[in-house]
C-alpha positions as CSV (number, residue, x, y, z in Angstrom):
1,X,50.8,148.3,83.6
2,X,50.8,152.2,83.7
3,X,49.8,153.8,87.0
4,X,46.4,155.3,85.4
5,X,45.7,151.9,84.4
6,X,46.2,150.5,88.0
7,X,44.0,153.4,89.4
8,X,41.2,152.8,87.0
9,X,41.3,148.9,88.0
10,X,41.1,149.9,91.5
11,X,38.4,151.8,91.5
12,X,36.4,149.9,89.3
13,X,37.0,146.7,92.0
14,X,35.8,149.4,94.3
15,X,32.5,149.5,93.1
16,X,31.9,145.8,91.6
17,X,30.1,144.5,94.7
18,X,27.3,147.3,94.4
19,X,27.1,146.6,90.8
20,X,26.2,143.3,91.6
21,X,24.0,143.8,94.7
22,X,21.5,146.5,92.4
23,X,21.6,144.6,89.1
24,X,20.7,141.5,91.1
25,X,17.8,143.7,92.6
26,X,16.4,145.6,89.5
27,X,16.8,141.9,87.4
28,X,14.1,140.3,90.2
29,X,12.2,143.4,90.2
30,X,11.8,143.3,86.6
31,X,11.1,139.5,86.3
32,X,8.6,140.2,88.9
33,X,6.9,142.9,86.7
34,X,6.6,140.9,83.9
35,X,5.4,137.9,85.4
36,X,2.7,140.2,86.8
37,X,1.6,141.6,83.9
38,X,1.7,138.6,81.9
39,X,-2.1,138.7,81.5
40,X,-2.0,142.1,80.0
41,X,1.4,141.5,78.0
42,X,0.0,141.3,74.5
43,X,-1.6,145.0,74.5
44,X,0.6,147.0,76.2
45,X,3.2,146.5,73.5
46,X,4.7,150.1,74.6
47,X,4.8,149.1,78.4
48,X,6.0,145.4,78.0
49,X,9.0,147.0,75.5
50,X,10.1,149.1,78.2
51,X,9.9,146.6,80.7
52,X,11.7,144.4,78.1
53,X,14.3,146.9,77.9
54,X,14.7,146.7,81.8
55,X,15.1,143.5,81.6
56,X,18.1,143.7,79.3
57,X,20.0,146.5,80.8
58,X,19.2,144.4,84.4
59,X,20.9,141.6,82.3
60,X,23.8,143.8,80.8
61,X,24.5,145.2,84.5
62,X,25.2,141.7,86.4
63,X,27.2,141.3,82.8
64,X,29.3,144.3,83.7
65,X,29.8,143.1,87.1
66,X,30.9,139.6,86.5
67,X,33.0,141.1,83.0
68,X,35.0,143.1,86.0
69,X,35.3,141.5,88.7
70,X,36.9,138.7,86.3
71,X,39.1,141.1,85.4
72,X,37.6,141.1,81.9
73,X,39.3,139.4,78.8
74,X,40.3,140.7,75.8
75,X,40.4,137.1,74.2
76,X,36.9,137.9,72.9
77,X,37.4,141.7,71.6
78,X,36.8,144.8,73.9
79,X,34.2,145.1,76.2
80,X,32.2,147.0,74.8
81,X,32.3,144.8,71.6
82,X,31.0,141.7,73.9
83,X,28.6,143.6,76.1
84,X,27.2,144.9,72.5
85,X,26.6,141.3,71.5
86,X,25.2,139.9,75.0
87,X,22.4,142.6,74.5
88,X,21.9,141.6,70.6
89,X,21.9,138.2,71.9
90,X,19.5,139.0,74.8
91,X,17.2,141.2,72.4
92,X,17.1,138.3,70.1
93,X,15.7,135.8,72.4
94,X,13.4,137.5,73.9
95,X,11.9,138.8,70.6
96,X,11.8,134.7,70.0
97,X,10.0,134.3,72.9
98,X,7.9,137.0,72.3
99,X,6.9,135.4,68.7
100,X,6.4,131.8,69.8
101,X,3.7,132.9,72.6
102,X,2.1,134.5,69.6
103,X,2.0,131.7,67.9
104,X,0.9,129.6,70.9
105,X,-2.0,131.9,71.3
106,X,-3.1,132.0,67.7
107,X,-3.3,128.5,67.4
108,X,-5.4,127.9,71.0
109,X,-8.0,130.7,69.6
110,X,-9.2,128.2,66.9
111,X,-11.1,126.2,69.6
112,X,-13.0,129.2,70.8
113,X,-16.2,127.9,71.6
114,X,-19.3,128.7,69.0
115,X,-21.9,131.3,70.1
116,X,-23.9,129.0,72.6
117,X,-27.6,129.9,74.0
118,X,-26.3,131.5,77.6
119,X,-24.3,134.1,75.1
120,X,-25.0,137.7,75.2
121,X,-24.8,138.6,71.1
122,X,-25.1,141.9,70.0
123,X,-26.6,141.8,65.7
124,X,-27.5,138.5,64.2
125,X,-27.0,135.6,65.8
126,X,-26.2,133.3,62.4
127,X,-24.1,136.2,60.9
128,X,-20.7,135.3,59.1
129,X,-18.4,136.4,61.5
130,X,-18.5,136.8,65.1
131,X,-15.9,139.1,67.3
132,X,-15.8,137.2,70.6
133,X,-14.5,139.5,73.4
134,X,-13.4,138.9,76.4
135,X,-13.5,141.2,78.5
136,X,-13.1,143.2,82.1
137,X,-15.4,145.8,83.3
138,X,-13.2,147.5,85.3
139,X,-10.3,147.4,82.6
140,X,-9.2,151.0,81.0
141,X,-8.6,149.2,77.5
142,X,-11.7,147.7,77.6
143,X,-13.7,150.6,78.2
144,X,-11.9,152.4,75.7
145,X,-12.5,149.4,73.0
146,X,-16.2,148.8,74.3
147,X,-17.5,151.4,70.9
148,X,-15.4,149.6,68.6
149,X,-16.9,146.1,68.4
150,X,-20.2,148.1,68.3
151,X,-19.3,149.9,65.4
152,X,-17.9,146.8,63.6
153,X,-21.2,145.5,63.9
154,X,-22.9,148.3,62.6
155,X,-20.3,148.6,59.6
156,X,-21.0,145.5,58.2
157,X,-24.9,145.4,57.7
158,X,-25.6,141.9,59.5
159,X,-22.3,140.3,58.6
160,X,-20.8,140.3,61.7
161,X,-22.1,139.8,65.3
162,X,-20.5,140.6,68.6
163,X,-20.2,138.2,71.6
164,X,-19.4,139.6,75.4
165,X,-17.5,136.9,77.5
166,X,-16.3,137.2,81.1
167,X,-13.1,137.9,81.9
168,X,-12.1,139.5,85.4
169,X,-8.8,140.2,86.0
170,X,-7.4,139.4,89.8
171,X,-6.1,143.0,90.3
172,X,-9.7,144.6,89.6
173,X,-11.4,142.1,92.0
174,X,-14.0,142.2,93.7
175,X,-15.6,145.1,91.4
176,X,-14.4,143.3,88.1
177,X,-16.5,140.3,89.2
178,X,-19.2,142.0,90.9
179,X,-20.0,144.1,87.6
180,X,-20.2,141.0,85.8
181,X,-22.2,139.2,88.1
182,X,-24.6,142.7,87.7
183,X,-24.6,142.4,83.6
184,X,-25.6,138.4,83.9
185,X,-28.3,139.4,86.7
186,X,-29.4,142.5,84.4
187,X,-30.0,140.0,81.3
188,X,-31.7,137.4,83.6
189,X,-34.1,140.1,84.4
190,X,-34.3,141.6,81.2
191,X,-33.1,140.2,78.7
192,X,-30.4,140.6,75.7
193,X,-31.0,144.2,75.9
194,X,-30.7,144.7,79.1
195,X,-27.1,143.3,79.3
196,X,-26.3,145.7,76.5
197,X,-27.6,148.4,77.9
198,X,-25.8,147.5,81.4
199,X,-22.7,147.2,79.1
200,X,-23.2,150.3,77.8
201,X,-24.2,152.3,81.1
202,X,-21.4,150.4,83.4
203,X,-18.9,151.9,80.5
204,X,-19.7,154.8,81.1
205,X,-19.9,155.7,84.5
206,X,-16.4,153.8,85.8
207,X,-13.1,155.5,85.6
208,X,-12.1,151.8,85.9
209,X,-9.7,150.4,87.6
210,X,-11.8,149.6,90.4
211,X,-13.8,153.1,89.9
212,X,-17.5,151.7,90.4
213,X,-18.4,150.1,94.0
214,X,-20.9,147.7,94.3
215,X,-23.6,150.1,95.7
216,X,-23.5,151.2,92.2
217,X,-25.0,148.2,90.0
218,X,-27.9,149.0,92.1
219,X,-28.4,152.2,90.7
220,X,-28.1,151.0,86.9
221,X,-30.3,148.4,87.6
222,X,-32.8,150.9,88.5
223,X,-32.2,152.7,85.7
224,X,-32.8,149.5,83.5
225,X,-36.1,149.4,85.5
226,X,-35.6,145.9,86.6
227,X,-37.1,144.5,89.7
228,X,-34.8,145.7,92.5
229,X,-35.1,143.1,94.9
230,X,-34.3,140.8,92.4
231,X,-31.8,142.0,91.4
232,X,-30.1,142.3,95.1
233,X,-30.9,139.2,95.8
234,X,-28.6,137.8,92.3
235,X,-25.8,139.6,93.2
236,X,-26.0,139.1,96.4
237,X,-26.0,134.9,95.9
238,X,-23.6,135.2,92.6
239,X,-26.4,133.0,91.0
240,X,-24.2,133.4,87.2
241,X,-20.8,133.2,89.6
242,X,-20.2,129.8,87.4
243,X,-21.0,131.0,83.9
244,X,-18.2,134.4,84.7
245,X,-15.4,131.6,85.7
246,X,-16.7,129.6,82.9
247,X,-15.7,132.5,80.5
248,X,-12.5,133.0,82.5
249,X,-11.7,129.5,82.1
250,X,-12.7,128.9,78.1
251,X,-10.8,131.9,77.4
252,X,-7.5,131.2,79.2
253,X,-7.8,127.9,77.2
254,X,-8.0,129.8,73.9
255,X,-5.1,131.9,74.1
256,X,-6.3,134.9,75.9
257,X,-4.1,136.4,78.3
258,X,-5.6,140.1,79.0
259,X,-8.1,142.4,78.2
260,X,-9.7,143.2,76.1
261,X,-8.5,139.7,74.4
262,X,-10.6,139.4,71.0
263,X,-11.3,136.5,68.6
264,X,-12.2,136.9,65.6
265,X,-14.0,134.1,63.8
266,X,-15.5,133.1,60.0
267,X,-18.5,131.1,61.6
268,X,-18.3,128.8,58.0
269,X,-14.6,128.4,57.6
270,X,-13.8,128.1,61.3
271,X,-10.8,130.2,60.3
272,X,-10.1,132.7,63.4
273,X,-7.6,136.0,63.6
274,X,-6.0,136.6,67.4
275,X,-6.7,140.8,68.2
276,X,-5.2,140.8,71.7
277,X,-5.7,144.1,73.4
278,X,-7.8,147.6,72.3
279,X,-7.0,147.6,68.7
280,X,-8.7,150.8,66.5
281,X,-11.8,149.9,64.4
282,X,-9.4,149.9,60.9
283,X,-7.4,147.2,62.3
284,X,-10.4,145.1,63.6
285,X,-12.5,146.2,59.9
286,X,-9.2,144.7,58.3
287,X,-9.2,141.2,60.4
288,X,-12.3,141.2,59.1
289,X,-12.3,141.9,55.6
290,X,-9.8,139.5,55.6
291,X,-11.8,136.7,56.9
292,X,-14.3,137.2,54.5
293,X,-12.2,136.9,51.8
């Protein structure tokens, strides 16, 4: 063994120990990640790759670290050859997994429940299609997807209705449930329209992510011009606090996992497409289409 060679072990036995300790570490961190944002997993594709990734290298670290502190083994070609095919082999399964929860999902969001009375619809009630969204009030995505369901409806001239359905995430409570607690007390007070409008108005003013207090439904009520005290007092008991875990439940059950998490249904053939996450109106136009056909 040539001197160079014994330094190189050295050192490397040196540093095996730390290897382990922070691959250990940035592996849990990462698992922890994930499993946090599991209920927004299906759109942020970009985020959950990079997190993915994290999750590999983690993986290819405590690989490293147990390759050389075995003293490695050239039985199964060079290291790099065998730390090359751990990460194919990680990649793999994890792009498995990925695809199976897909599947999962698609195959949960053919029970979505029918439009029922205590649903807010926006067009025709008995059109052919219905986009049933779940949704946060306090989520980015969701604001930014709010105008496209809109304009779906609008697109295809009483073919397709749009159905609003609770769904609060944990991390944007209590203003998540609070504003939906506001839309179900604006539509008891006003009506259809009203919730719309409350829609439309909450939308507009929250940065999200928390960015409306609760001081603030008061002030779109009043701009609804619906009876103040009313109003207060809804809120105030959560009198539609079981129809927003309702939605929260139904739509856990049907394969949505975040926000917004969209189903999109042919109200004759029952057949459904799966749009989880702020897809653009040509992507939701072409689920669509597609269903009609």
């Amino acid at each position: 063994m040539s001197e160079k060679h014994n330094h190189e072990e050295s050192f490397v036995k040196e540093i095996v120990e730390d290897i382990r300790e922070e691959a250990h570490e940035a592996s849990v961190k990462t698992q922890h990640a994930l499993k946090d944002t599991s209920s927004w997993i299906s759109k942020n594709k970009i985020i959950v790759s990079i997190l993915a990734a994290a999750v590999l290298i983690a993986g290819s670290l405590i690989f490293l670290a147990v390759k050389l502190g075995n003293g490695g083994s050239s039985s199964s070609g060079s290291f790099a050859e065998q730390m090359a095919a751990y990460q194919a082999e990680e990649q793999k399964k994890q792009e498995l997994a990925m695809a199976d929860q897909q599947k999962v999902a698609q195959e949960q969001a053919k029970n979505v429940k029918p439009i029922a009375k205590e649903d807010h619809v926006l067009g025709d009630r008995d059109a052919k299609i219905t986009i049933f969204e779940y949704s946060d009030f306090e989520c980015p995505f969701c604001k930014s997807f709010a105008p496209t369901g809109k304009e779906a409806v609008k697109r295809f001239n009483g073919d397709v209705n749009l159905v609003y359905r609770h769904f609060p995430l944990d991390f944007h409570d209590p203003h998540a449930t609070d504003a939906a607690l506001g839309s179900e007390c604006a539509a008891d007070l006003g009506g259809n329209d009203a919730f719309w409008k409350f829609h439309d108005i909450y939308y507009e003013r929250t940065k999200s992510n928390k960015g409306l207090e609760k001081s603030a439904l008061y002030a779109i009520a009043n701009d609804l011009g619906v009876n103040q005290a009313d109003f207060k007092n809804c809120i105030d008991t959560q009198k539609f606090i079981g129809k927003v875990r309702g939605d929260l439940q139904e739509g856990s059950q049907v394969g949505v996992t975040g926000t917004p998490g969209n189903i999109i249904r042919n109200n004759k053939t029952k057949e459904v497409i799966l749009l989880p996450g702020a897809y653009p109106i040509e992507s939701v136009e072409a689920a669509i289409k597609d269903l009609l056909n």
